[in-house]
C-alpha positions in Angstrom: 3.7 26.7 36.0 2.5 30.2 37.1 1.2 33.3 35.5 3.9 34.6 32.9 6.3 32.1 32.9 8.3 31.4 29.7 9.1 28.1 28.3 10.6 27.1 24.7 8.8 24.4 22.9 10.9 22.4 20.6 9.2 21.3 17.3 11.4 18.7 15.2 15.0 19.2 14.9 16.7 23.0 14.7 13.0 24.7 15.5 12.3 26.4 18.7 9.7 28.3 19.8 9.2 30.3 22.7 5.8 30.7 24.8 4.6 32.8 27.7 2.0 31.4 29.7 -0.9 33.9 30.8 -4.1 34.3 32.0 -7.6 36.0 31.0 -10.5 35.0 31.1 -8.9 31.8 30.7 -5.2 30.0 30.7 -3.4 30.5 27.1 -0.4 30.5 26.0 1.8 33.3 24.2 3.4 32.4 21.1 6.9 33.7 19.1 7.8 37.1 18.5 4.6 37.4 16.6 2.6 37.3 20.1 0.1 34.5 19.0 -2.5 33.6 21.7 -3.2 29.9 21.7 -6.3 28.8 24.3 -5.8 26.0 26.7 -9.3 24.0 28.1 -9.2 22.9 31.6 -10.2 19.7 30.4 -7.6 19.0 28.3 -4.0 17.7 30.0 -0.9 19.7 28.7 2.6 18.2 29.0 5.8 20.7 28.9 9.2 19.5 29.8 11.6 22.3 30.7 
């Protein structure tokens, strides 16, 4: 995935939510309409299906 790509995370049945990928300092994600920043460690391995 690159720089600003979108993506929608399904969590259990009927709930969707939609992320942004970006970068900082360091890769996080985007999350909802409410613009939560989630961090994501280089160390750690981070499965999306799209």
């Amino acid at each position: 995935m690159n720089c600003g790509k979108s993506f929608v995370l399904c969590i259990g049945r009927d709930r969707d939510v939609p992320y942004r990928l970006e970068l900082s300092r360091q890769w996080y994600v985007v999350a909802g309409s409410e613009g939560v920043k989630l961090n994501l460690w280089t160390s750690e391995i981070y499965n999306i299906a799209i």
